[in-house]
C-alpha positions in Angstrom: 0.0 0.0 0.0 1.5 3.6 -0.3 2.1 5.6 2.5 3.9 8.4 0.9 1.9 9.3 -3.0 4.7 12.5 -3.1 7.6 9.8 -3.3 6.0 6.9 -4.3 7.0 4.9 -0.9 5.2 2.3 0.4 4.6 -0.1 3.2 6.6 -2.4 2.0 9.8 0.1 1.1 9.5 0.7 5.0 9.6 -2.1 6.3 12.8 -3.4 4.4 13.9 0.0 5.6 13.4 -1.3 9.1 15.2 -4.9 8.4 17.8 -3.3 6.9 18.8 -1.6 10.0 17.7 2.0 9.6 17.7 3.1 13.3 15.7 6.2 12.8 12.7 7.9 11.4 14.8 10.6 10.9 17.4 8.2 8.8 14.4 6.7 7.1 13.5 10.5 5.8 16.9 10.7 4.9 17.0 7.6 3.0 14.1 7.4 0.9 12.4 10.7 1.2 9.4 9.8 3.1 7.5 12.7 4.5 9.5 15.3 3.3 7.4 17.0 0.8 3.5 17.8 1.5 3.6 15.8 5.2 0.2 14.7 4.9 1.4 10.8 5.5 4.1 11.7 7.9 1.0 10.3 11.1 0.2 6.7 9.1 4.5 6.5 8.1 5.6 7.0 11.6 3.2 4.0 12.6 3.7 1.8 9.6 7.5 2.0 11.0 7.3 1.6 14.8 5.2 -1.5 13.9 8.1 -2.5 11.1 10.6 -2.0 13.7 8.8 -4.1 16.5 8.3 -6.7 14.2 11.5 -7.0 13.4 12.6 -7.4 16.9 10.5 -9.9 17.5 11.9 -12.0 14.5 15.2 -11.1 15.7 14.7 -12.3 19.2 12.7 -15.5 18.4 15.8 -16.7 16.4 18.4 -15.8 19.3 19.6 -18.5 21.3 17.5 -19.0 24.8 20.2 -18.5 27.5 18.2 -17.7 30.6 18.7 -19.8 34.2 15.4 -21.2 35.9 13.8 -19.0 38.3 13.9 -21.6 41.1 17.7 -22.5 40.7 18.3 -19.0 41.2 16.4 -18.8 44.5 17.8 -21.9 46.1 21.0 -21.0 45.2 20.4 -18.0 46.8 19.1 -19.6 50.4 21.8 -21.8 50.1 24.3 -19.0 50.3 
């Protein structure tokens, strides 16, 4: 879908934006031009990329190793001690 009709940008261009490791709206402007001409889409852009960006954090942390300790090892170890 386009977000931005001044620059032809659309959904999509944003969110490979956001996997691509643009860590800013600001950057994003830079890069592709998004909301810098009339600003009308600059509202529905700015949420089409904090869900892009959250989405790609959760991709990126479901293929991350699990390293994490059981809660309950914790705690005896610390009444042991």
């Amino acid at each position: 879908m386009y977000v931005c009709l001044c620059h032809g940008i659309t959904d999509r261009t944003i969110r490979k934006a956001a996997q691509s490791g643009e860590q800013s709206f600001a950057q994003l402007q830079l890069a592709t031009g998004l909301a810098t001409c009339c600003g009308a889409c600059r509202d529905f852009a700015e949420t089409v990329w904090q869900e892009a960006l959250t989405e790609d954090a959760v991709i990126r942390l479901s293929q991350a190793p699990q390293q994490w300790q059981p809660v309950l090892e914790i705690a005896v170890e610390n009444s042991i001690g």
